[in-house]
N, C-alpha and C positions, 0 to 999 in steps of 0.2 A: 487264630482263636485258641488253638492249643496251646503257645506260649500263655495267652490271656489267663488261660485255666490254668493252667501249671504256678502262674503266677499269684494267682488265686488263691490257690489250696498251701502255696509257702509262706501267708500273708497270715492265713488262719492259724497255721499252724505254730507261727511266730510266737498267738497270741496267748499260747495256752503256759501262762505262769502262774504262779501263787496268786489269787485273789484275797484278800485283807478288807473283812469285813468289822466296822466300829460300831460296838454294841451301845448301845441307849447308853445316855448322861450316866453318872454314877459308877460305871462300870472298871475293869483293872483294866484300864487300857485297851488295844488293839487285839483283836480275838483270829485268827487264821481259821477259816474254817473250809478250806480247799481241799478235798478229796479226790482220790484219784480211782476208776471204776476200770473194772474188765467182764464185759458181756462174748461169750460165745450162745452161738445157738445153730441147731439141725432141726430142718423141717421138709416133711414130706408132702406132696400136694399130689392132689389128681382132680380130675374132671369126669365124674360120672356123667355128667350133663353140658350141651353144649354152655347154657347158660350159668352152670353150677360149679363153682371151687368148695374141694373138700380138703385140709390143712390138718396136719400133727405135729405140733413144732415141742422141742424140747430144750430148755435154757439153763444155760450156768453164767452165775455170779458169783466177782470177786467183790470186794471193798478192801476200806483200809490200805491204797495204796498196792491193791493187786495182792495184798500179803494175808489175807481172810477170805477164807469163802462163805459166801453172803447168803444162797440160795438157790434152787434149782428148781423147776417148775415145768408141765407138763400142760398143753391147751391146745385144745382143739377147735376146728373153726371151720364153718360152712357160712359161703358165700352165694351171695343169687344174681344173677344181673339180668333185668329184662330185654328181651329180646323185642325191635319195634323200630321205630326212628334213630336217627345217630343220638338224639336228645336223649330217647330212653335209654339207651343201650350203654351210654354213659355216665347211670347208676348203678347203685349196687346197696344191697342193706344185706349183713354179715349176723351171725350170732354167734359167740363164741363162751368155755369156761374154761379157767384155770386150777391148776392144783397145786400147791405151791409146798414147798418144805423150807423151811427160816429157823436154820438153828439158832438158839438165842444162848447168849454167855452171858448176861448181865445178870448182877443178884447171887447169890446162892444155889439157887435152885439151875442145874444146866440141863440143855432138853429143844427139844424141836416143837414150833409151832407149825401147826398145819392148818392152810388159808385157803378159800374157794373166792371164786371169782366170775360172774356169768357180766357179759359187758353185750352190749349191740350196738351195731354201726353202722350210719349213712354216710355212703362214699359217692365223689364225683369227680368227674376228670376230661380233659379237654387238651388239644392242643394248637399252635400255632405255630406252622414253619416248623422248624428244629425245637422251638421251646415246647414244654410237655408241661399241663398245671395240673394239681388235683388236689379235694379238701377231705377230711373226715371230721363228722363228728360224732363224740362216743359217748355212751350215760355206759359206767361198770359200778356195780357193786362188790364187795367184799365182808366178807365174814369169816369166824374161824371153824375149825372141824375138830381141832382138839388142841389146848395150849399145853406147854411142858411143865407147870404144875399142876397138873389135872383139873385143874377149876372148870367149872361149867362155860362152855363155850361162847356162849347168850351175852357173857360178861364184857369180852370184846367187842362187841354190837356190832353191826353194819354201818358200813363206809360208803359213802358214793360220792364218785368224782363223776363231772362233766370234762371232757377235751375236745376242742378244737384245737385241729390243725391241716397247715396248708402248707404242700408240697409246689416247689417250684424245679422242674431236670431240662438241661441244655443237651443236646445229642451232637455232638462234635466230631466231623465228617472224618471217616479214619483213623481214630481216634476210640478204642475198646471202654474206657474205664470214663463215661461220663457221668458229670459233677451234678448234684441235690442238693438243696437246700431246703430245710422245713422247719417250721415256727410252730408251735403246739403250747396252747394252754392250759393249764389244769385248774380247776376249778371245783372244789369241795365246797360240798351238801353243807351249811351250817343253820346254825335255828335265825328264823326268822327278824330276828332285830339283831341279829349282830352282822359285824363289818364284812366282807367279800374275804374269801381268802382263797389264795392257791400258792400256785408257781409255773415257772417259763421255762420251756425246752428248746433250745437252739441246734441243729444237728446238719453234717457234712457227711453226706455220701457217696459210693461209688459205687457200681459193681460189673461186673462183664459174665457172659455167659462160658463157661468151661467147657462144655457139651452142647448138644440139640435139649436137652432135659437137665443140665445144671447151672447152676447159679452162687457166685462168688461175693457176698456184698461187704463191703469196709465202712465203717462210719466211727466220727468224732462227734461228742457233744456235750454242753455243756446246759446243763441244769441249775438253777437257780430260787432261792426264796427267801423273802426279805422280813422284818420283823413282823409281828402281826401283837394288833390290842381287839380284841372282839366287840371293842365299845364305841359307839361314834365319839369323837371328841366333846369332851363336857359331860359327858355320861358314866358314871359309877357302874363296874362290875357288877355289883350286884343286881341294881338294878333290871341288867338282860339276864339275870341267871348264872352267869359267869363266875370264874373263879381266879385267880393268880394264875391255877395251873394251865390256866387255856391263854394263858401269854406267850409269844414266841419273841423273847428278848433279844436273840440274834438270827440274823440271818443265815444261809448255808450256799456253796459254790461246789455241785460235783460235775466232775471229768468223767466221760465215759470212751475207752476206745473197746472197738465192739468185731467181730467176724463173725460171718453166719454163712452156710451154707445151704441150700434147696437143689432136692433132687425131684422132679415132677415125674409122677408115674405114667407110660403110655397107655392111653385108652384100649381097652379089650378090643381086638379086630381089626384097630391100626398100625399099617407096615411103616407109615412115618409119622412123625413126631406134628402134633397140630398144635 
């Protein structure tokens, strides 16, 4: 099975070349639109309660080929899981807010945008044998707190995405660093007579325990989203409200390779790690 996986993760990893995405009729030819990402992150956890995870996690982002820094952001997050049958106990509903810094370079005007974010989440999870499943799904909102031309915040409006996603881990007997897999949709709020929009997150993980209380995790993935028209076919822009500007003429393909590290704090009173 270890070869299997080894085999696995060299197959994925094969795959990850330029993607070339062809923009609508009309267009100059073939458009490249493959980016390549660097996420680090540190996060702190503890368990005041048996049933209860408490989270501080802090992130940095590259783009542009690892060669720009994108953003860095700061979320916190409480988790509950009921206590009851193995049925309950293998939920959990999270609440969490973000605080984000996005320097922006485009335009004239250079300056950081500051974005909040408050998201909740129902989780679930099960296993069988060595296979491990579990799903989440998440309603976040977003908004700004101040943009780097000073204009009134309000002007940004609120964002809300829906996600689903489902994790699938294989636990491979002697074997430290087993392999994840997880499919996540995103799904953006739009006004009611226009077309479904989002994008797809495809993602390859690992991670092994370093200590009794830390945690190493690796992951590849690859993001996606394809043209978008906000109008059913046969239907005028105007008609839903729409504009040109709400056309997304080409698609986009990012790369993310990612390291994060968690150190879990020990419970006040306990001489070992639970």
């Amino acid at each position: 099975m270890r070869s299997a996986s080894l085999l696995f993760l060299s197959l994925l990893c094969g795959t990850l070349s330029a993607q070339v995405i062809t923009p609508p009729g009309g267009g100059a030819g073939e458009q490249d639109t493959t980016e390549w990402r660097g996420w680090t992150g540190l996060t702190l956890q503890h368990r005041p309660l048996r049933s209860m995870k408490v989270s501080l996690q802090h992130q940095w982002r590259w783009s542009e080929d690892f060669t720009e820094f994108d953003r860095r952001f700061l979320q916190g997050e409480v988790e509950w899981s009921p206590k009851g049958s193995a049925a309950v106990e293998a939920q959990s509903i999270s609440v969490g807010v973000r605080h984000t810094h996005r320097p922006d370079r485009a335009g004239d005007v250079q300056g950081v945008d500051r974005l909040i974010r408050w998201q909740i989440d129902y989780g679930v999870e099960g296993d069988l044998g060595r296979w491990q499943f579990s799903g989440r799904a998440r309603c976040q909102r977003q908004s700004a707190l101040a943009l780097k031309t000073g204009a009134d915040p309000a002007t940004y409006g609120r964002r809300r995405t829906y996600r689903l996603k489902g994790t699938v881990e294989y636990n491979i007997k002697g074997w430290k660093w087993d392999p994840a897999i997880s499919v996540e949709r995103f799904l953006d709020r739009v006004p009611e007579d226009w077309q479904p929009d989002g994008a797809w997150r495809l993602r390859l993980a690992t991670d092994r325990k370093t200590a009794k209380r830390q945690k190493v995790t690796l992951f590849v993935q690859r993001d996606w989203v394809s043209r978008y028209n906000p109008a059913p076919p046969g239907v005028a822009l105007s008609q839903i409200g729409a504009g040109i500007d709400d056309l997304r003429l080409t698609g986009a393909v990012e790369w993310t390779v990612g390291v994060r590290y968690r150190y879990r704090f020990r419970k006040p009173g306990k001489k070992k790690d639970s």
